[in-house]
DSSP file (Angstrom, degrees, kcal/mol; ACC not computed):
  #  RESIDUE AA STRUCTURE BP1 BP2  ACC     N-H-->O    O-->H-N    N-H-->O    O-->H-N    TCO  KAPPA ALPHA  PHI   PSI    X-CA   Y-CA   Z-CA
    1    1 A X              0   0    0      0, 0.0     2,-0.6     0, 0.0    91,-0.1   0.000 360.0 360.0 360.0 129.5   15.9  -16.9  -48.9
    2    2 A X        -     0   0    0     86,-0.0     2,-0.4    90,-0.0    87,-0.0  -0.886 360.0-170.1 -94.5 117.9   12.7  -17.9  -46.6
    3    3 A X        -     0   0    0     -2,-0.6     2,-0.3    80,-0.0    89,-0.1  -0.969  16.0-146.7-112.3 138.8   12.2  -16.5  -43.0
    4    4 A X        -     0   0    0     -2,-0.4     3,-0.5     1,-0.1     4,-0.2  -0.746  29.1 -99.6-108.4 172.9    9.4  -18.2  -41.0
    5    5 A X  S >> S+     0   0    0     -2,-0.3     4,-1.5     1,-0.2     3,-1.2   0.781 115.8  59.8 -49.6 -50.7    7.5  -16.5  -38.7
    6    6 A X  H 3> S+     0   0    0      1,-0.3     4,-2.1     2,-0.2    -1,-0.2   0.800  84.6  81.7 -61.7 -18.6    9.1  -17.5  -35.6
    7    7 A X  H 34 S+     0   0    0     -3,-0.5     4,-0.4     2,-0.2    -1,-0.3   0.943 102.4  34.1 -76.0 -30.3   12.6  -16.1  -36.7
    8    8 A X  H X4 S+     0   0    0     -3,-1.2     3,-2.4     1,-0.2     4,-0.5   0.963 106.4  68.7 -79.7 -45.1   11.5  -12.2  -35.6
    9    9 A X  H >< S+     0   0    0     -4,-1.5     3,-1.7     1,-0.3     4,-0.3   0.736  83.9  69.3 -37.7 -36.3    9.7  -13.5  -33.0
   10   10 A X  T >< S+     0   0    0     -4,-2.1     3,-0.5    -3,-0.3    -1,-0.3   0.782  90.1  66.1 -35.3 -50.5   13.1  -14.5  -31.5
   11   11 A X  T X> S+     0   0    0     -3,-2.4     4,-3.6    -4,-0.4     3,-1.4   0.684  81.5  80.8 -23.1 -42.7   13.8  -10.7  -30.9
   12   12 A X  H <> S+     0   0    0     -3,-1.7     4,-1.2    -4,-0.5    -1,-0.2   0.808  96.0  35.6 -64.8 -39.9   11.0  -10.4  -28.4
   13   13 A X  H <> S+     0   0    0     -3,-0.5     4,-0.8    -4,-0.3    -1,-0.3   0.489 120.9  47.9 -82.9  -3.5   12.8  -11.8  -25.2
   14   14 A X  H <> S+     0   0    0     -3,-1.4     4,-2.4    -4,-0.1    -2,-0.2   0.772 121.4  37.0-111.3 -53.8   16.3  -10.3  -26.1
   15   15 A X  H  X S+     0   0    0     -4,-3.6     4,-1.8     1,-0.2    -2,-0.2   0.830 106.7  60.5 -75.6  -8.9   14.9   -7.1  -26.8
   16   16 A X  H  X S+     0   0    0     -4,-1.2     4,-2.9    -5,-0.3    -1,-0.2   0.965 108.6  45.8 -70.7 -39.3   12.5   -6.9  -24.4
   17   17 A X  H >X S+     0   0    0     -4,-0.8     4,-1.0     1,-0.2     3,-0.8   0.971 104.9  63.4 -56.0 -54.8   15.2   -7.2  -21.5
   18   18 A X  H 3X S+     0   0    0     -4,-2.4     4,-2.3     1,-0.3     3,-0.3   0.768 101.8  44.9 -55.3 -31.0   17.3   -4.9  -23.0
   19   19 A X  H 3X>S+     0   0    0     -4,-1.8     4,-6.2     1,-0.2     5,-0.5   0.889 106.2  64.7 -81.1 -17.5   14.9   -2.0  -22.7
   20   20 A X  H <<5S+     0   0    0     -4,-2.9    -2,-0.3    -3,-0.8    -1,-0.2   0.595 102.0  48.1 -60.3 -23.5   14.4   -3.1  -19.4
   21   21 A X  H >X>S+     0   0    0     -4,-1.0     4,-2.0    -3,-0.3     3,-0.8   0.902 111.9  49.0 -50.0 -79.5   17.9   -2.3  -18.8
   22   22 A X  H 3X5S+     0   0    0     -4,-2.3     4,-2.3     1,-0.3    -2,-0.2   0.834  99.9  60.0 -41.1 -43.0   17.8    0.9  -20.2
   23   23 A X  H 3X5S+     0   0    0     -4,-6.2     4,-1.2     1,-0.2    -1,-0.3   0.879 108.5  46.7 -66.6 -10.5   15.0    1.9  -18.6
   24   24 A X  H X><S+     0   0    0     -3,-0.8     4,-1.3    -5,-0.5     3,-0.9   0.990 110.2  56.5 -72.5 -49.8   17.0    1.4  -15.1
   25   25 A X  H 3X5S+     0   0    0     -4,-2.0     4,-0.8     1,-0.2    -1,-0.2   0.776 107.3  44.2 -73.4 -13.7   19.6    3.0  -16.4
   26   26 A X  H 3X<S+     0   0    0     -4,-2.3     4,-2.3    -5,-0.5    -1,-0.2   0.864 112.1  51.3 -73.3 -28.7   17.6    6.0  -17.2
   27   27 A X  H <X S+     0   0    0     -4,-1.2     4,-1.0    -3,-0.9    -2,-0.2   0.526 108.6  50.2-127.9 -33.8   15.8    6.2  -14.0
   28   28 A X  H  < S+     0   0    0     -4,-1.3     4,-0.4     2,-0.2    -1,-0.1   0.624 110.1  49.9-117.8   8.5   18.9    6.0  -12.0
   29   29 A X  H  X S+     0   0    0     -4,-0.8     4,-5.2    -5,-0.2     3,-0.4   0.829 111.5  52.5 -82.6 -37.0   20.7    8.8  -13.9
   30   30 A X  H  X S+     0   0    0     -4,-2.3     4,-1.9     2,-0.2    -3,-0.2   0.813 109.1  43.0 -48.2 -31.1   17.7   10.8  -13.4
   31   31 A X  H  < S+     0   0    0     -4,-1.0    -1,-0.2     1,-0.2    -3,-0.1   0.737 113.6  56.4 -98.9 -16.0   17.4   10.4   -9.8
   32   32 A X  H >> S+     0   0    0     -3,-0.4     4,-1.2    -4,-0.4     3,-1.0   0.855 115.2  45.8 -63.0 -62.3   21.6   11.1   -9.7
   33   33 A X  H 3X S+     0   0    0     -4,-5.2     4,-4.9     1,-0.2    -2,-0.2   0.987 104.8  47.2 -43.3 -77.3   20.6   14.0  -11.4
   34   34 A X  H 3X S+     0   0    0     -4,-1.9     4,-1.0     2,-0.2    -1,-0.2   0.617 114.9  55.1 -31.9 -24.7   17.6   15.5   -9.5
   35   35 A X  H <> S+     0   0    0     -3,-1.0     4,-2.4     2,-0.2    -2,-0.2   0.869 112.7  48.7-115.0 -89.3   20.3   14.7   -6.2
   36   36 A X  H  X S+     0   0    0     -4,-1.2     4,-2.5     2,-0.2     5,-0.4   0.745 107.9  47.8   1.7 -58.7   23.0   17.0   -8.3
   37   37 A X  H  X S+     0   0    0     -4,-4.9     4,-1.9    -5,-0.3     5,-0.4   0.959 112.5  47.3 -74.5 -56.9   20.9   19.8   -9.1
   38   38 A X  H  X S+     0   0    0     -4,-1.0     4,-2.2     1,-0.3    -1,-0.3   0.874 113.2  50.0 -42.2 -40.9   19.6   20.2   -5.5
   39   39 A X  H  X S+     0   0    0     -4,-2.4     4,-1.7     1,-0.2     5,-0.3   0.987 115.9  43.5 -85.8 -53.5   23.2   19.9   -4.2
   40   40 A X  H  < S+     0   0    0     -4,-2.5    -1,-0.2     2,-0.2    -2,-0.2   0.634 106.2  61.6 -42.3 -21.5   24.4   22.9   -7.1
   41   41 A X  H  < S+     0   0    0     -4,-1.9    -1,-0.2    -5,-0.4    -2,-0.2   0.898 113.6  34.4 -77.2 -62.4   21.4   24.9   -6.2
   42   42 A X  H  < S+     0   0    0     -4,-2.2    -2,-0.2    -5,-0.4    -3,-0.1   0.992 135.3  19.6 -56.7 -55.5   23.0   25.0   -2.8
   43   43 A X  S  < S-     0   0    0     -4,-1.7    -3,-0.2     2,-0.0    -2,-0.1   0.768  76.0-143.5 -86.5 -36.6   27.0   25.1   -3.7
   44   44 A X        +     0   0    0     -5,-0.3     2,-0.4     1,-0.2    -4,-0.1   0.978  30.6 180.0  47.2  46.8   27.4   26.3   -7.3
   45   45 A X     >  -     0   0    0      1,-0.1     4,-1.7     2,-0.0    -1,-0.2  -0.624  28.5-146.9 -79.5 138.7   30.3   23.9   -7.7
   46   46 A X  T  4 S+     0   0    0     -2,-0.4     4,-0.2     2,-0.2    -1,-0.1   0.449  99.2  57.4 -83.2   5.4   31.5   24.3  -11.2
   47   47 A X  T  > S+     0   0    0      2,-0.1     4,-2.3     3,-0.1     3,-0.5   0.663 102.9  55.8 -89.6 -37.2   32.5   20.3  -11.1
   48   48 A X  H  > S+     0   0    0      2,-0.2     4,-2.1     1,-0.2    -2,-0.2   0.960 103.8  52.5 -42.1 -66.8   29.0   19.7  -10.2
   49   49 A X  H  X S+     0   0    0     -4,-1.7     4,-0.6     2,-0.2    -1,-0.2   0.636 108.9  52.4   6.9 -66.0   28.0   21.3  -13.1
   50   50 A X  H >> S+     0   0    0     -3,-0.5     4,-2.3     2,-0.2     3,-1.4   0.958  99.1  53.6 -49.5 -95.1   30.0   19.5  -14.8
   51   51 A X  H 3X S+     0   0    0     -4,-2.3     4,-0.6     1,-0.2    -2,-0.2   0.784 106.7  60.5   2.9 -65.9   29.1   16.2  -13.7
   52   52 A X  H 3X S+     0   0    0     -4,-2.1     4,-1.0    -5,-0.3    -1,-0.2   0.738  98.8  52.3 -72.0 -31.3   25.4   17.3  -14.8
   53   53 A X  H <X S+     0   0    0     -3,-1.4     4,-2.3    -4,-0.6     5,-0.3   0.806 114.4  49.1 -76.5 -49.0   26.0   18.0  -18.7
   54   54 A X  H  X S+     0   0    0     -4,-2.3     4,-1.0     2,-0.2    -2,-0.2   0.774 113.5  40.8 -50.8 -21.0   27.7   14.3  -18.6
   55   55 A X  H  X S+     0   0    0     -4,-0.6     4,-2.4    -5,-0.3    -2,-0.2   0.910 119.1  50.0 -93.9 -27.1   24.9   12.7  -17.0
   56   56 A X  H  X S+     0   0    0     -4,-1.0     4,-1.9     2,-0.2    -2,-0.2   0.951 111.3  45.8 -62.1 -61.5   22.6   15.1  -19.4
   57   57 A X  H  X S+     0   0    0     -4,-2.3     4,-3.4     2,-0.2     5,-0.3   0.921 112.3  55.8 -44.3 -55.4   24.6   14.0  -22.5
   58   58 A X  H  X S+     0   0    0     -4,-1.0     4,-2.1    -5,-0.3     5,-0.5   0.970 110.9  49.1 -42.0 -58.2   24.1    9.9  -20.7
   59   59 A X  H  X S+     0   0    0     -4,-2.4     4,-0.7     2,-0.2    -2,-0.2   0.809 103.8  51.9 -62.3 -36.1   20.5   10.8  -20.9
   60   60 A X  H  X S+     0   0    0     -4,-1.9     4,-1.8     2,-0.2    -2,-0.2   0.970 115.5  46.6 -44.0 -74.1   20.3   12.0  -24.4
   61   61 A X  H  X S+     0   0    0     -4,-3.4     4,-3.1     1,-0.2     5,-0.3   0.768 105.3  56.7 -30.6 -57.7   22.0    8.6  -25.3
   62   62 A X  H  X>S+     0   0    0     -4,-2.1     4,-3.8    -5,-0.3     5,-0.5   0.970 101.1  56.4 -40.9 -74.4   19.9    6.7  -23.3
   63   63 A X  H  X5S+     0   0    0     -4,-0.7     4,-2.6    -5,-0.5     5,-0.3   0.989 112.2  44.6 -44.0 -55.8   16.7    8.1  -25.3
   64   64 A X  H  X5S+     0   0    0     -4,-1.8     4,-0.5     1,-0.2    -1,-0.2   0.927 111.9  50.1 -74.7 -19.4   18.3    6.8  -28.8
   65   65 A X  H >X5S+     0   0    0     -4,-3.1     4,-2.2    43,-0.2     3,-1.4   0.956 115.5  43.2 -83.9 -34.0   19.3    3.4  -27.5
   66   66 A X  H 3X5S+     0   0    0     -4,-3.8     4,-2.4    -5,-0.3     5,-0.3   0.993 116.9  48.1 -65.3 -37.0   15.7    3.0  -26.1
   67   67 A X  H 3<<S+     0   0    0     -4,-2.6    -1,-0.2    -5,-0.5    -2,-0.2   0.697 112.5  46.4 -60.2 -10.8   14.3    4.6  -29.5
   68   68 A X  H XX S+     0   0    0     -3,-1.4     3,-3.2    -4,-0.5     4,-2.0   0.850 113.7  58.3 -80.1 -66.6   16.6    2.1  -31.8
   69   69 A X  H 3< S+     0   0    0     -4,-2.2     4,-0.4     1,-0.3    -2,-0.2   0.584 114.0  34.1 -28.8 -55.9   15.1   -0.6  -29.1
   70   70 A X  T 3X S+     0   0    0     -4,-2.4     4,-0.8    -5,-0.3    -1,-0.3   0.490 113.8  48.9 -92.1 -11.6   11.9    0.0  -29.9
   71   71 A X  H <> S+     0   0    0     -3,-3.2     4,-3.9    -5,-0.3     5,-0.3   0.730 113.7  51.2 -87.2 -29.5   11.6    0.8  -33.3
   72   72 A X  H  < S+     0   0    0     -4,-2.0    -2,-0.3     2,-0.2    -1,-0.2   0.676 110.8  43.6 -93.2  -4.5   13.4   -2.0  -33.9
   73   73 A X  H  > S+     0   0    0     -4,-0.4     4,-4.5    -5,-0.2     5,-0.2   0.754 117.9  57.5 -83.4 -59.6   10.9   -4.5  -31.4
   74   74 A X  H  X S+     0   0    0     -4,-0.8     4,-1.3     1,-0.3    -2,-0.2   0.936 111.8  34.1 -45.5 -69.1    8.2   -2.2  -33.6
   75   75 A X  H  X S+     0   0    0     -4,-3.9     4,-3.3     2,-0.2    -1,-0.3   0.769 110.8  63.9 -65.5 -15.5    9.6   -3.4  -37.2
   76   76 A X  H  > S+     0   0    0     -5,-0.3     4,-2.5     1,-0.2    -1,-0.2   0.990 108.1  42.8 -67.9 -48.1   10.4   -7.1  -35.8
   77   77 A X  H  X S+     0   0    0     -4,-4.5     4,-1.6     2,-0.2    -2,-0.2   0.812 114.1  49.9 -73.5 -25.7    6.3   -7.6  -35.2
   78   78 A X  H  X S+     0   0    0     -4,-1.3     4,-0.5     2,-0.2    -1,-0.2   0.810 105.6  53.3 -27.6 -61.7    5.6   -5.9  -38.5
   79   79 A X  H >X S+     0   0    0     -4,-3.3     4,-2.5     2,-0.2     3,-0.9   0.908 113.2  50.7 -32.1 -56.8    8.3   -8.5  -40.3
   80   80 A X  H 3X S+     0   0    0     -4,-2.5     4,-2.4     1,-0.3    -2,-0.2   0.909 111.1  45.7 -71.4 -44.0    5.8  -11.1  -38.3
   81   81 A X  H 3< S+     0   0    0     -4,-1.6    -1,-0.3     2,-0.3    -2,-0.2   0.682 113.6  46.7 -64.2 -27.3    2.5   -9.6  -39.8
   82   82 A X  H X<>S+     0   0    0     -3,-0.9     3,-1.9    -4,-0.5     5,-1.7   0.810 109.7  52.9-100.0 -29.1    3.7   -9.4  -43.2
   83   83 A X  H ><5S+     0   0    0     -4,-2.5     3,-2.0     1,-0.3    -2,-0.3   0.984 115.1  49.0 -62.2 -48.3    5.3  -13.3  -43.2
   84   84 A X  T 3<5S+     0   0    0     -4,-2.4    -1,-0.3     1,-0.3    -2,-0.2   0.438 101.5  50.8 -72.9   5.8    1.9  -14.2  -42.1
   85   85 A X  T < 5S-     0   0    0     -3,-1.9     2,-0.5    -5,-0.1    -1,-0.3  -0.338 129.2 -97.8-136.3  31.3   -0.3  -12.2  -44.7
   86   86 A X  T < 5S+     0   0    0     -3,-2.0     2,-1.7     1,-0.2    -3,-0.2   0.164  80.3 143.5 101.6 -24.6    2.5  -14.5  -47.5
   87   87 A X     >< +     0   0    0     -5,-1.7     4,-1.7    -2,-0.5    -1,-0.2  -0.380  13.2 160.7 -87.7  90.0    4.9  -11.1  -47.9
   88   88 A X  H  >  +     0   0    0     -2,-1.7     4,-5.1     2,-0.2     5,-0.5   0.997  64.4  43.8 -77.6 -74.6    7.9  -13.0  -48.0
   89   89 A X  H  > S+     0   0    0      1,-0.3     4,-0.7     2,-0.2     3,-0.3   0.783 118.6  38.7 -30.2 -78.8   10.0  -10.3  -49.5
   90   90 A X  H >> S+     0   0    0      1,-0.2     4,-2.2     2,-0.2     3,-0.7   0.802 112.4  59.0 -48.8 -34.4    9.0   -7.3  -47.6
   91   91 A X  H 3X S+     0   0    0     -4,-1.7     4,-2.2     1,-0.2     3,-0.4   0.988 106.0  52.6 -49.8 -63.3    8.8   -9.4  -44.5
   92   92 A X  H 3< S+     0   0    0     -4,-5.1     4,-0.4    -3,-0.3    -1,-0.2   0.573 114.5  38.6 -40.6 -21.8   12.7  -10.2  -45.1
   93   93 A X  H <X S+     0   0    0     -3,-0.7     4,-3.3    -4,-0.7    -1,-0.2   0.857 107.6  56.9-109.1 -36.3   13.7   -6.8  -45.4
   94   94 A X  H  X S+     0   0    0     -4,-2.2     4,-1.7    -3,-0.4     5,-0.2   0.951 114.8  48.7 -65.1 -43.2   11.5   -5.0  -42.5
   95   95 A X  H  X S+     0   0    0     -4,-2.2     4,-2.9    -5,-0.3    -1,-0.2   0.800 110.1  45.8 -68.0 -18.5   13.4   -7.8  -40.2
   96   96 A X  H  > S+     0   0    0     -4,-0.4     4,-2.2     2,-0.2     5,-0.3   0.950 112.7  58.4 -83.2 -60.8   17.0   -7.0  -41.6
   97   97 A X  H  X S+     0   0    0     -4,-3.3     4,-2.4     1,-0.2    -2,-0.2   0.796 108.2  43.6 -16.1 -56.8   15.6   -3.5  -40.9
   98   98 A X  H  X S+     0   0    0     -4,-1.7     4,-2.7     1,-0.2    -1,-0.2   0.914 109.6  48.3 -84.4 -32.7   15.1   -4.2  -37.3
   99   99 A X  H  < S+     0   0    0     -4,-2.9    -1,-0.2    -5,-0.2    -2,-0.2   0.806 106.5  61.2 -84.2  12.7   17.9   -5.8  -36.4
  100  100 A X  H  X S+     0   0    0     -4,-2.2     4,-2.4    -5,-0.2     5,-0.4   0.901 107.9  51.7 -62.0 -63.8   19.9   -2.8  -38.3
  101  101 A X  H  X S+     0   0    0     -4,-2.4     4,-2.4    -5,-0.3     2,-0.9   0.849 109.4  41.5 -51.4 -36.5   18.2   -0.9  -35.7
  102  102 A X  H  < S+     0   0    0     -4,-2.7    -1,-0.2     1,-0.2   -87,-0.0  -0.936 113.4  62.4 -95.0 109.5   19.2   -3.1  -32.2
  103  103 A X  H  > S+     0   0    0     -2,-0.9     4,-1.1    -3,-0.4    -1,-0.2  -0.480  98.7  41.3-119.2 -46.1   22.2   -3.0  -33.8
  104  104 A X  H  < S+     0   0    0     -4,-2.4     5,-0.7     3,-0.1    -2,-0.2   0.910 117.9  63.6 -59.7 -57.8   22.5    0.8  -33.8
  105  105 A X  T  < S+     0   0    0     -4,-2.4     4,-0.6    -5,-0.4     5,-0.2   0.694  97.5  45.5   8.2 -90.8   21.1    0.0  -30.0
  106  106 A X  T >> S+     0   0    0      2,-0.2     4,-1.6     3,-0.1     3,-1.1   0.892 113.3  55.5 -55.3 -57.8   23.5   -1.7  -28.8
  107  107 A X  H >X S+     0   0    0     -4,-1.1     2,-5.1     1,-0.2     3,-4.4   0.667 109.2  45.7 -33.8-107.3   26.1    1.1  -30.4
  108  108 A X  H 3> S+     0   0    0      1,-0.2     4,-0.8     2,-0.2    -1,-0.2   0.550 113.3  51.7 -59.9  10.0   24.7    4.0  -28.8
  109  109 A X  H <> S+     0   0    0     -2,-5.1     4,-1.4    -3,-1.1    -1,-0.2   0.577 107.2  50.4 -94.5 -15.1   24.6    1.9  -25.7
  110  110 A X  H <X S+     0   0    0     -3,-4.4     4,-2.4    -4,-1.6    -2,-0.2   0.790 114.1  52.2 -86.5 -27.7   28.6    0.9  -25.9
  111  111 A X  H  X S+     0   0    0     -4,-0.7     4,-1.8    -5,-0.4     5,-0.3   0.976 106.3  46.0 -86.3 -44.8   29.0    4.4  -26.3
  112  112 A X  H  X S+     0   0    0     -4,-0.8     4,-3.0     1,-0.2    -1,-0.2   0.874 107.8  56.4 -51.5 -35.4   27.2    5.5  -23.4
  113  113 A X  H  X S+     0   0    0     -4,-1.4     4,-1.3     2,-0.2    -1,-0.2   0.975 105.7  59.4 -42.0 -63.0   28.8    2.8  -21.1
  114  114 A X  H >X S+     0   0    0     -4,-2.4     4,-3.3     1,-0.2     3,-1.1   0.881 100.7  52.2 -10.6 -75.5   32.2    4.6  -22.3
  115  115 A X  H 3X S+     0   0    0     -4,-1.8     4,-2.1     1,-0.3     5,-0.3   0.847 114.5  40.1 -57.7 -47.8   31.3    7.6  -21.1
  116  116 A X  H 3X S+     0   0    0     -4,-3.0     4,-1.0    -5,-0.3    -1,-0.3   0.691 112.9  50.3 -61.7 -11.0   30.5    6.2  -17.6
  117  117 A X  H <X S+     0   0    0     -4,-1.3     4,-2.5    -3,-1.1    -2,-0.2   0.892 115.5  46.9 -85.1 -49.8   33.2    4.0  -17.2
  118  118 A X  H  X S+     0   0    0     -4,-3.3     4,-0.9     1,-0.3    -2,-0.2   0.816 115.3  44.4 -73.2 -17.4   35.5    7.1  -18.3
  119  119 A X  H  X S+     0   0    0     -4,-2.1     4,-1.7     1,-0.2     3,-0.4   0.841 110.6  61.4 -96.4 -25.9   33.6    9.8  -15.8
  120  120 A X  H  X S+     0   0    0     -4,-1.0     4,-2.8    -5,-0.3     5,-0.3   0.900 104.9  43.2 -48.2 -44.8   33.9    7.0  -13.3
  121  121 A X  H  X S+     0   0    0     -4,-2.5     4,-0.7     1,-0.2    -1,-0.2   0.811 103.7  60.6 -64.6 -28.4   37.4    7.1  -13.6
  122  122 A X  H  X S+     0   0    0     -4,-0.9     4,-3.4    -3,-0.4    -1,-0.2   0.823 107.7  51.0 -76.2 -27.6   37.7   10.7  -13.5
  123  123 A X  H  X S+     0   0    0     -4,-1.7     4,-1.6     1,-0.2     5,-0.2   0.977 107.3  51.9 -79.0 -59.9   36.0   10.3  -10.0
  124  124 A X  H  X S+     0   0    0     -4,-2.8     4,-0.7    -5,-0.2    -1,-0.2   0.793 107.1  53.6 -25.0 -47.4   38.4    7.7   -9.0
  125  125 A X  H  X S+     0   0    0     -4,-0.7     4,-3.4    -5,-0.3     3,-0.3   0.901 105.6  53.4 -59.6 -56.2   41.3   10.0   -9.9
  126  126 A X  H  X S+     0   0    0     -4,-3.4     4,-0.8     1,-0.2    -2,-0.2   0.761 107.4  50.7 -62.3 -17.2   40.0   12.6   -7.9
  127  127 A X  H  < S+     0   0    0     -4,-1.6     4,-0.5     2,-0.2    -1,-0.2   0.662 106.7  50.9 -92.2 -16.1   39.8   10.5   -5.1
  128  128 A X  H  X S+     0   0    0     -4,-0.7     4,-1.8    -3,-0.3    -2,-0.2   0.873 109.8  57.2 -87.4 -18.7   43.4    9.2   -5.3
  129  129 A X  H  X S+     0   0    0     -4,-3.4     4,-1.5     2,-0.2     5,-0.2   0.801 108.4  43.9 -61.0 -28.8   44.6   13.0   -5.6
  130  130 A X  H  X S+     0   0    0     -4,-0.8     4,-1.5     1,-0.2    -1,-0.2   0.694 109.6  54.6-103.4   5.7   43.2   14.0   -2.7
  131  131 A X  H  > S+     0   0    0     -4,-0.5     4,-1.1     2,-0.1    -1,-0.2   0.904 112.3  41.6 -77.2 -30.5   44.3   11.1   -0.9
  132  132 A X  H  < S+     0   0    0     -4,-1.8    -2,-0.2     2,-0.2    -1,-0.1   0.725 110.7  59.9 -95.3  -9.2   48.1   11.6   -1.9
  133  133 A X  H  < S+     0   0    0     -4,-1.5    -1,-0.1     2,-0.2    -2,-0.1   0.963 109.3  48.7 -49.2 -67.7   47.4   15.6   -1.1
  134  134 A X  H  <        0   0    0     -4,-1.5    -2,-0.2     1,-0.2    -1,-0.1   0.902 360.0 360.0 -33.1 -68.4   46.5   14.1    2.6
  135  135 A X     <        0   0    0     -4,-1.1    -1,-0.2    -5,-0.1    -2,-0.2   0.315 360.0 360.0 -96.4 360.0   49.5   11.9    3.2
């Protein structure tokens, strides 16, 4: 099997957007946070609390899919360095390598979605309870 050069290079736009996602999504759990703690700092709601060890856990996540992202970005330009200095073999295997890696990515990124979709829901819930409480 041959890979030219241009086949990791192919990585660079897909993966560059993708950390560019993550980082948004980091940035606007953080600021979700930061708005959380001040508001527990006042109340001490134990759902609040709550709340904050899911967005913590989100944040965790967050960190490995941008650390797959990038390691695997890391190994893709590596792949390219070693197809260009003739190292067919090793070139071939650091690329399998990286997309192994956006591969994990994109996992710890399905999972983390989960988890929002599902705390979304919980929020949702709560809102239809206290609506049928009301009525």
């Amino acid at each position: 099997m041959t890979l030219h050069i241009e086949t990791p290079a192919l990585l660079f736009s897909a993966t560059s957007l993708i950390l560019l996602a993550y980082t948004n999504r980091f940035l606007t759990i953080a600021t979700i946070v930061r708005s959380l703690k001040k508001t527990y700092d006042e109340k001490e709601n134990k759902s609040i609390l709550l709340e904050i060890k899911n967005l913590n856990l989100r944040l965790t996540l967050i960190r490995y899919m941008q650390m797959f992202g990038v390691l695997s970005l890391f190994l893709s330009v590596f792949a390219m360095l070693l197809l260009f200095l003739e190292q067919q073999t090793t070139g071939i295997y650091l690329f399998g390598l990286s997309l192994l890696c956006l591969l994990i990515s994109l996992a710890v990124s399905f999972w983390e979605i989960s988890i929002s979709v599902n705390a979304l829901r919980l929020h949702l819930s709560d809102l239809s309870e206290s609506k049928k409480k009301k009525l």
